[in-house]
N, C-alpha and C positions, 0 to 999 in steps of 0.2 A: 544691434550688436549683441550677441551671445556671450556671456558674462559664467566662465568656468567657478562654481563653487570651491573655496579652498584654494585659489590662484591668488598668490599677490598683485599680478598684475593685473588692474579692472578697476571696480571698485574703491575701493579705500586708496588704494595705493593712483593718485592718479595725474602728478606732479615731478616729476624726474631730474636729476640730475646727472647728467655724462663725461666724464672726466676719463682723458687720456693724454699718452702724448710721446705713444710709439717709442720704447725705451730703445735706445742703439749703443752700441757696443762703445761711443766715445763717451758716453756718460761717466760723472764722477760722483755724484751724491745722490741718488736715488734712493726716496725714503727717509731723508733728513729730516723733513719736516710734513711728516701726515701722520703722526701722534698723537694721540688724545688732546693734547693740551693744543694742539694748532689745528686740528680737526673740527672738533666737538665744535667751538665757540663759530667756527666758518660755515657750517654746517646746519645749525640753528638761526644765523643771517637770513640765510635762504629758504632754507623750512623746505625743503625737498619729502615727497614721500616714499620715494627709494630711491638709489643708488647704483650709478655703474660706473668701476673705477677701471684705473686700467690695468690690464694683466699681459696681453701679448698683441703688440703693433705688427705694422705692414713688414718690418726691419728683420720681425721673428726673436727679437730677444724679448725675456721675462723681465718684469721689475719687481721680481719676488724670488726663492730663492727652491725654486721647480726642484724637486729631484726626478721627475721623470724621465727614462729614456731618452736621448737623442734632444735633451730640451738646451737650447743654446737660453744662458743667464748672463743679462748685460754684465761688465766687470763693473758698473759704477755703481750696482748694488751696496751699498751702505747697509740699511737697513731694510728689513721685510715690509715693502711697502703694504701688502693685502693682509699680514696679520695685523696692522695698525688701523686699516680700512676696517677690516673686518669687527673689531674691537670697536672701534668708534660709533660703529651701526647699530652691533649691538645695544651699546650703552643708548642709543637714543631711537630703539625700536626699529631700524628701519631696514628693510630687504636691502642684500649686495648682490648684484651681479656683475660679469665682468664680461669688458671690451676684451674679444680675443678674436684674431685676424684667422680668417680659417685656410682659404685657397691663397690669398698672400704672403709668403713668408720666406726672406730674404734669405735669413740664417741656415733654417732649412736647407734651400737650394743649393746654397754653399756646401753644405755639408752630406750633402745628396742628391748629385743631379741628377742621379736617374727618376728621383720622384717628379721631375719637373714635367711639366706639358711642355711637348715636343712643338714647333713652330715647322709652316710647311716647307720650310728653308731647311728644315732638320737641327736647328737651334734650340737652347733653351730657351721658354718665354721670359724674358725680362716685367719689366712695371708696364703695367695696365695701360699708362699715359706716355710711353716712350722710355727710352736708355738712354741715358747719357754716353756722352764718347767716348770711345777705349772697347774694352773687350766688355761681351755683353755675356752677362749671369743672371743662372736662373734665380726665378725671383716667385715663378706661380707653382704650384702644386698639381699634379693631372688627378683629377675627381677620382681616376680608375687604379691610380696608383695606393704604393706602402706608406702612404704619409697618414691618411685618417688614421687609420688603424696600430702605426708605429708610436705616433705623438701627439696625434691631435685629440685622440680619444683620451689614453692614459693621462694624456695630464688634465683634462675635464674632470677625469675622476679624481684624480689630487687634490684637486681644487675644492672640490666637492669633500674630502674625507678630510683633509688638512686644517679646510678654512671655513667649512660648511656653507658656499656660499651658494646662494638662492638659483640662481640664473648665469646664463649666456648669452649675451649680443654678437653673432658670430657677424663680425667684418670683413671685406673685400672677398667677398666670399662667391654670390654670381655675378657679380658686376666685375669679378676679375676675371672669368671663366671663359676660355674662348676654344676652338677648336685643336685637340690636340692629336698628333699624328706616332706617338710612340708606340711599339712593338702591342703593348696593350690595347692600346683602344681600335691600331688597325684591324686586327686581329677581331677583334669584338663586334668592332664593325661591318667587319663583312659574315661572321655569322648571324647577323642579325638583320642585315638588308640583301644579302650574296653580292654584293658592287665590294668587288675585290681591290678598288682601287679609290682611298676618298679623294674627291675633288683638291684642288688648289685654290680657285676663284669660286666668288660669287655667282657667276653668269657661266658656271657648269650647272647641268640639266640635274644633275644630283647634290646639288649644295644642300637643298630644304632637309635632303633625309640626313645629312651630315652635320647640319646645323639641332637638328631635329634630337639624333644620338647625343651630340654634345648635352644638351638641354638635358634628356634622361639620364645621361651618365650623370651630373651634375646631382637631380633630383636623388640620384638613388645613393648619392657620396650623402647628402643634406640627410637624408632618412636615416642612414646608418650612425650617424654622432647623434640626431635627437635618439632614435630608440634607445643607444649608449646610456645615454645618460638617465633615460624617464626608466632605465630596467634597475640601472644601479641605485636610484632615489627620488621614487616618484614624489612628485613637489615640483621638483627643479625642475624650474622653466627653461625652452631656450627657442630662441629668435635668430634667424637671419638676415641681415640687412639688406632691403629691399625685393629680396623673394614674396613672391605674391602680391606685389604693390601695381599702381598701373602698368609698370613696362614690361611686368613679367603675369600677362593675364590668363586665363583657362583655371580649371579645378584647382582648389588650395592640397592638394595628396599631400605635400610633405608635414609629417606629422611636429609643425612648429607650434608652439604656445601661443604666440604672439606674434603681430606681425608691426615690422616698423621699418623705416628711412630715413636716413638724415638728409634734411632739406639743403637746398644748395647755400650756399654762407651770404650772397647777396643775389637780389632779382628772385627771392625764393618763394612769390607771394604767389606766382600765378603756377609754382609748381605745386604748394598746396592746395589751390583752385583742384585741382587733378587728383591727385592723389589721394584727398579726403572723400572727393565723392566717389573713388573707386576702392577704397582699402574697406572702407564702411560697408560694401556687400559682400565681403568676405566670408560674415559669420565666424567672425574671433575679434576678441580681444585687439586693439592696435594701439601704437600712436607712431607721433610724427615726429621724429627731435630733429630741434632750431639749432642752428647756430649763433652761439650768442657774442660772436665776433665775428667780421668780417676785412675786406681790405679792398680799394683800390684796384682795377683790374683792366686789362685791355695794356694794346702797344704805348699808350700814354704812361702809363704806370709802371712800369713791370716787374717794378724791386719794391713794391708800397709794404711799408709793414704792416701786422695784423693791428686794428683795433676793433675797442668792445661796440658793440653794434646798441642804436638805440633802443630807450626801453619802448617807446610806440612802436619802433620797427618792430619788436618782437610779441608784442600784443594784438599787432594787427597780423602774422604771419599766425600766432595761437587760436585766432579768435575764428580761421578759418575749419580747424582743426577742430576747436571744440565744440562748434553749430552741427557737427556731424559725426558728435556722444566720441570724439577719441581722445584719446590723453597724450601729452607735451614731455617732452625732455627737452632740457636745457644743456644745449653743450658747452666745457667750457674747457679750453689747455690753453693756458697761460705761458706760451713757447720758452719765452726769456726766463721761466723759472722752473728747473728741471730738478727739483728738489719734492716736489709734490706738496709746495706753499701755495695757499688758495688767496688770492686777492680781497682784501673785507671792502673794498668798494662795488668791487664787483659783483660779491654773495649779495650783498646791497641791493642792488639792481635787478637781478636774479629773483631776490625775496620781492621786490615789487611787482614781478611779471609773477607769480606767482600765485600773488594772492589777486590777481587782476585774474588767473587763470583757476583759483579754486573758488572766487565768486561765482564762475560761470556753471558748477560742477552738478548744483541740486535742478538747473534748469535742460541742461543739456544734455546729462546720463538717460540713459536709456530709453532713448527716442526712437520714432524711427522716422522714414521720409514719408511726407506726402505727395505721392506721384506724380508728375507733369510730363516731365520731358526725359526720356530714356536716350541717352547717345551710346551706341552700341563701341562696343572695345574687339573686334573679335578674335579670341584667341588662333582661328584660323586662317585670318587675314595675315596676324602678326608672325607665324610660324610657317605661312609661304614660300618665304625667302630667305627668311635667316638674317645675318647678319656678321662681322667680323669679330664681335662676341656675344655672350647672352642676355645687353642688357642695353648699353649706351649706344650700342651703333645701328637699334630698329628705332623705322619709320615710326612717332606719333605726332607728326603735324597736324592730319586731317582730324585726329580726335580734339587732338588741345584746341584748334580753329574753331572748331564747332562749340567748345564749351563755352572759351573765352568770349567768343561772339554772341550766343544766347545769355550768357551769365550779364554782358553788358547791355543787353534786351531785355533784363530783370526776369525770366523766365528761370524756375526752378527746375534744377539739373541733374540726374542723378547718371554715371557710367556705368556699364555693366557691358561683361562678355557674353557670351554666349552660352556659359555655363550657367551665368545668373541670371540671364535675360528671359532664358528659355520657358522657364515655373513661371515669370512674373510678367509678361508680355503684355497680357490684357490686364495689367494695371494701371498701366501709362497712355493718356491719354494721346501721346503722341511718343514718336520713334524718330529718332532722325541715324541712317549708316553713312557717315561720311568717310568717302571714298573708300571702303571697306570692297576691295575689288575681288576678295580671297574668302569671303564669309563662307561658311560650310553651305550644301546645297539643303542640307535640314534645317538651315536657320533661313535662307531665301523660301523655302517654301512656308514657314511656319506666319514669314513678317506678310506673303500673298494672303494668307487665313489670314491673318491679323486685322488687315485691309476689309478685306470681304465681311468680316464681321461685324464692320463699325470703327475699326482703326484708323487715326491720322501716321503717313508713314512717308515721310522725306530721305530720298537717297539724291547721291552727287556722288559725281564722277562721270568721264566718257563710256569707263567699260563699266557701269550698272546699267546700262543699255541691255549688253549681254549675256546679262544673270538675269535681270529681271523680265525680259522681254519687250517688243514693241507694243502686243495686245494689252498688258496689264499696264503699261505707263501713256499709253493713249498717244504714241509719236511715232513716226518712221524717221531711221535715221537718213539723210544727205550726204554727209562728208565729213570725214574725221582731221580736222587740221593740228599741225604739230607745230610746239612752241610758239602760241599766238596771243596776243592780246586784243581783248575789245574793251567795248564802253557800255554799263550795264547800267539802265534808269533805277536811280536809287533819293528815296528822300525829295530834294526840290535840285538835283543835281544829276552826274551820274559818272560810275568809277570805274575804274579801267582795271579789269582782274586778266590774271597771265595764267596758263594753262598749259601742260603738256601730256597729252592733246585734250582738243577740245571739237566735243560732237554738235557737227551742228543740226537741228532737227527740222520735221514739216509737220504740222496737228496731225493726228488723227484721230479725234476724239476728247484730246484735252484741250485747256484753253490755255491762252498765253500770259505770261507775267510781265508782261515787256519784251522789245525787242530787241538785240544785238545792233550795238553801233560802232561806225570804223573810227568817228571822232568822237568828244565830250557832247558835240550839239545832240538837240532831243530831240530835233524834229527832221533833219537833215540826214542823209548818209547812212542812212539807217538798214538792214538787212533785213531779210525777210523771215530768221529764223525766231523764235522765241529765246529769251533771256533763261527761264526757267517755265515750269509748265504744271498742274494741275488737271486730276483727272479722276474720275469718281470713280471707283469699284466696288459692287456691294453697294454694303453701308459703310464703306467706308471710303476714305480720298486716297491719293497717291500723288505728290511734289516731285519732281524730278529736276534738278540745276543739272545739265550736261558737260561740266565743267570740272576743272577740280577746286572751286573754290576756298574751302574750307582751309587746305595747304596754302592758299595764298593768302588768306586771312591769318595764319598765323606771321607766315613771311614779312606782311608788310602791315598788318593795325590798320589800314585806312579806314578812318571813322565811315564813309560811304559806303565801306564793303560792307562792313558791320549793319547797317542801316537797310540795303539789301538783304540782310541774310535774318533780317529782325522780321521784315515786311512779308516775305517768303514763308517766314514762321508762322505769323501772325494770320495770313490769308488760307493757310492751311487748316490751322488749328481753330479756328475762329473763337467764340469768346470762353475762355477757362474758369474755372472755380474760382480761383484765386488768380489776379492781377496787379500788378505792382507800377507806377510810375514813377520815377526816380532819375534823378543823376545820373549818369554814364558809371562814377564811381562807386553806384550801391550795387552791390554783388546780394542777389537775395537766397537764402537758405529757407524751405519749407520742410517742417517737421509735427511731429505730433505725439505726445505722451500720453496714452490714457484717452481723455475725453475730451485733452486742449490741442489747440494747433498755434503753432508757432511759427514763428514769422521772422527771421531773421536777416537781418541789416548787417551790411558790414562794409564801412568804408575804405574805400582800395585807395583815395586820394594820397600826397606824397609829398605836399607841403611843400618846403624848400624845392627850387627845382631840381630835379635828378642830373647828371653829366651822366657823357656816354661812358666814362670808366669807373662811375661810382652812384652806385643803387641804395646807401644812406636814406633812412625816411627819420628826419630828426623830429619834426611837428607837425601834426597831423592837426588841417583844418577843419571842422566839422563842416558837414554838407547836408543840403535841405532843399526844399520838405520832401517826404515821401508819401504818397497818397496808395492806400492797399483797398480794395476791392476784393471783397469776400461774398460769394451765394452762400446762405442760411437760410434752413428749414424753418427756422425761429430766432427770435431775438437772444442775443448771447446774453449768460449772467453775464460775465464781467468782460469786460477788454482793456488791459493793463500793457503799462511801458515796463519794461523791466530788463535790467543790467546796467542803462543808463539813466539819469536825471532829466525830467523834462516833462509837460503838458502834450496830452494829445488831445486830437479831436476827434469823437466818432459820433457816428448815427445811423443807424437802422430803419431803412423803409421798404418797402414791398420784397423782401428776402431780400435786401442789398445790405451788409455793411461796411461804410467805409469810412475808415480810418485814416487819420492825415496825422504825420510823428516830424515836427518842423525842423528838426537836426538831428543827424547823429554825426558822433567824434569818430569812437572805434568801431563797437559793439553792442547795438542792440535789438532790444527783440518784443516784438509783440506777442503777446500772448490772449488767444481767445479762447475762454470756457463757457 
């Protein structure tokens, strides 16, 4: 991670607190209580090392007292709640920046439909997740429209002269961002592609270049409020939430400071899994802010009220974050109390994930990975088709399939698009593209070199047939069947994965992994086709699964798929530097500072059992033992436990050492110098 000199965010500052809670126009006491005197004391509870308070929600009103143009100020304004924020930071050193909602904003649309993004109905867009019933009002902003430039800008800079505050966390900002159809942007659009007319569906022939505009419109809205603000006072930082995170991957252009996401409020363990290992080759500053409540969810629940989420729950979602040098915020809105009173149990709780999270700080800053397994992201896989906006409604099954399944393979994982893949290729000892059917044809030819030279390179999917060719994957294909399932020999078993479609092959030079079967029996009923296939090129191999397995491994978790997709690796790859044995639930993080390599643990397990409408992790069991397998040139000085309490055992023999760590609870980590 690249660490900006003179940046509060990095560094020192690496512990966060997020505070909001969308002020609306029924509010009545806003500001009553976030005064020094009720501040300061909640504030040092939790020992945060900056702050983001709230300034403008989804709703579009301020809970401060904006004079900016066009700025709607809830009436429950009481008191200036950001001069009291501001003041209180002050007194106790610590950077403020502010939640402010950029492409969402209710009050706005109200007060300006023509700013809104047009819908292909010719409607304004409402909320991101649906309208309620009645007449539907605009609720989004069009990237190309008067709205940056009217209110969104000028009041950054208020913010900025009034209150002097540090930063911006710009919210629902592309995640609200969908295609819009108004006089502008058609207009724009067809000078820029000549298709004088943008599509309506998906499954028009010119959706990608349409989804594609939207994207850029978006990026060039996002550029024009950071340059805003870094011309009027450089320092000030600002972020957008989840630009440049996994689901928005290719080049980082938009000139943001930082880059961050707020994790899902429950079930958000295996989106960090993702996230971490893709925000981390960005080359900026990040982090990941938790939710430190959650509720009850699904058709069992539907009215569950918010509670505070536990503190393991939230050490184990940090611990994912911080093996991979980024830093944590803590979200916290306390719905029932709309007065800007902070809970002292809560700060409580808060302060304990905290310093659970600033233990970790002197071991985990400035690391970087040590190589293994590259899962490619590709930025032009992902921009193929588009999607129904720019963030939640594209395809990442087959990636998340592929981590979640090597991560539970104890194989060290790192994601990368094709931007960052590209410089660092031949540093990973193995590649795997799953189902990446859209990769650019410079990145297909580059992973052929890659091969040829000595590379291990696993693809899946029916059409990587078609990219890659029959000669380089050593198969011809048979017959492409749609929506089918078979039985794939996995483990002392074998699991039935579903595919649409699935190719089925004959050798030609490669060897077989097993064979296609119509029932669970292994010896019976069996097809003549290969399971998966292997096949030397150069000095290097080449895996091929014909299937789209990966997507169905996220689908469905079956432990047997995982255990194929482990076996597949493992026969590929054959024996690596570093190898881990462990529990299904130790997720392994490799890293390396300087002249040590770290080895990081981290228990996924979840104690109580989970229900299907409640993701709660209240006690976390420790789990055991873990046995690490390291090649060394020489005997290490030291090999040390550190993060957690506890006896290891190592020994060194003929360049082997391995290391045996008989439990971990949350987080820990080996370390070898």
């Amino acid at each position: 991670m690249t660490i900006y000199p003179g940046r509060w965010h990095g560094r020192r500052y690496y512990f966060g607190l997020h505070y909001d809670f969308h002020a609306v126009k029924e509010d009545t006491e806003l500001g009553t209580r976030c005064g020094e005197k009720d501040r300061v004391p909640m504030l040092k509870l939790m020992a945060p090392d900056f702050v983001q308070t709230d300034c403008k929600g989804h709703a579009g009103y301020t809970s401060w007292f904006s004079k900016a143009p066009h700025a709607s100020v809830s009436p429950g304004v009481v008191k200036d709640a950001m001069k009291q924020w501001r003041a209180a930071t002050r007194k106790l050193g610590l950077p403020l920046h502010c939640h402010y909602s950029g492409v969402w904003d209710k009050a706005a649309g109200a007060k300006h439909p023509a700013w809104c993004i047009v819908t292909k109905d010719g409607t304004p867009a409402g909320a991101p997740f649906g309208t309620t019933a009645g007449k539907v009002t605009g609720e989004r902003m069009c990237p190309r429209g008067p709205y940056v430039d009217k209110l969104m800008i000028p009041q950054m800079l208020e913010l900025i002269d009034r209150y002097g505050v540090d930063g911006f966390w710009v919210d629902g900002d592309i995640w609200a961002t969908e295609p819009c159809y108004c006089k502008r942007c058609r207009k724009a659009f067809a000078q820029a592609t000549g298709i004088r007319t943008p599509p309506r569906e998906q499954t028009d022939p010119h959706w990608a270049a349409w989804w594609n505009f939207t994207r850029e419109s978006f990026e060039a809205y996002a550029t024009r409020y950071c340059n805003a603000v870094h011309a009027h006072k450089p320092g000030v930082l600002v972020c957008s939430n989840w630009l440049q995170t996994f689901n928005n991957p290719g080049a980082p252009n938009v000139p943001t400071d930082w880059i961050s996401g707020d994790n899902s409020a429950v079930w958000g363990l295996d989106g960090c899994r993702c996230e971490a290992r893709f925000i981390s080759t960005r080359g900026k500053p990040w982090d990941i802010m938790l939710w430190s409540f959650y509720r009850s969810h699904g058709t069992a629940q539907p009215d569950s009220p918010w509670a505070a989420k536990p503190v393991q729950m939230l050490q184990q979602e940090a611990a994912m974050i911080l093996a991979f040098g980024g830093n944590v915020q803590l979200y916290e809105n306390p719905s029932s109390l709309r007065n800007g009173q902070l809970i002292p149990w809560r700060q409580q709780r808060m302060g304990e994930v905290g310093r659970f999270v600033k233990a970790r700080r002197a071991l985990c800053q400035d690391t970087e990975t040590i190589p293994q397994v590259a899962v490619l992201r590709s930025e032009y896989h992902f921009r193929a088709k588009g999607g129904r906006d720019l963030m939640w409604s594209l395809e990442s099954t087959p990636v998340q399939g592929a981590v979640w399944s090597l991560l539970e393979s104890h194989f060290g994982v790192d994601i990368l698009d094709e931007w960052a893949l590209l410089p660092r290729l031949r540093d990973f000892p193995l590649v795997i593209a799953p189902e990446q059917d859209h990769m650019s044809t410079d990145m297909v030819k580059a992973l052929k070199a890659y091969v040829s030279s000595g590379g291990k390179l696993l693809v899946s999917g029916p059409r990587a047939y078609d990219r890659f060719g029959a000669a380089f994957l050593g198969v011809k294909s048979v017959k492409v069947k749609q929506k089918v399932s078979y039985h794939v020999p996995a483990a002392d078993g074998a699991t039935p994965v579903f595919s649409d479609p699935w190719r089925l092959l004959k050798l030609q030079g490669a060897r077989s992994l097993g064979r296609l079967g119509q029932t669970p029996l292994l010896d019976e009923r069996l097809l003549p086709h290969p399971a998966a296939t292997i096949h030397k090129v150069g000095k290097g191999q080449v895996a091929y699964v014909p299937c789209n397995i990966f997507r169905d491994f996220t689908r469905n978790r079956y432990p047997l798929t995982r255990a194929l997709i482990g076996e597949v690796t493992r026969a590929l790859a054959g024996r690596l530097p570093i190898e881990v044995q462990a529990p299904t639930a130790i997720d392994v993080i490799l890293r390396k500072k300087r002249a040590a390599r770290i080895i990081h643990l981290i228990n996924r397990s979840s104690g109580i059992p989970n229900q299907p409408n409640n993701g709660a992790i209240d006690e976390i069991p420790s789990v055991g033992p873990v046995t690490i397998r390291m090649k060394l040139r020489a005997r290490p000085r030291t090999v040390r436990l550190k993060l957690e309490k506890g006896r290891i055992q190592s020994r060194f023999v003929l360049g082997m050492l391995t290391v045996t760590v008989p439990l971990v609870h949350i987080h820990a980590a080996v370390m070898v110098e």
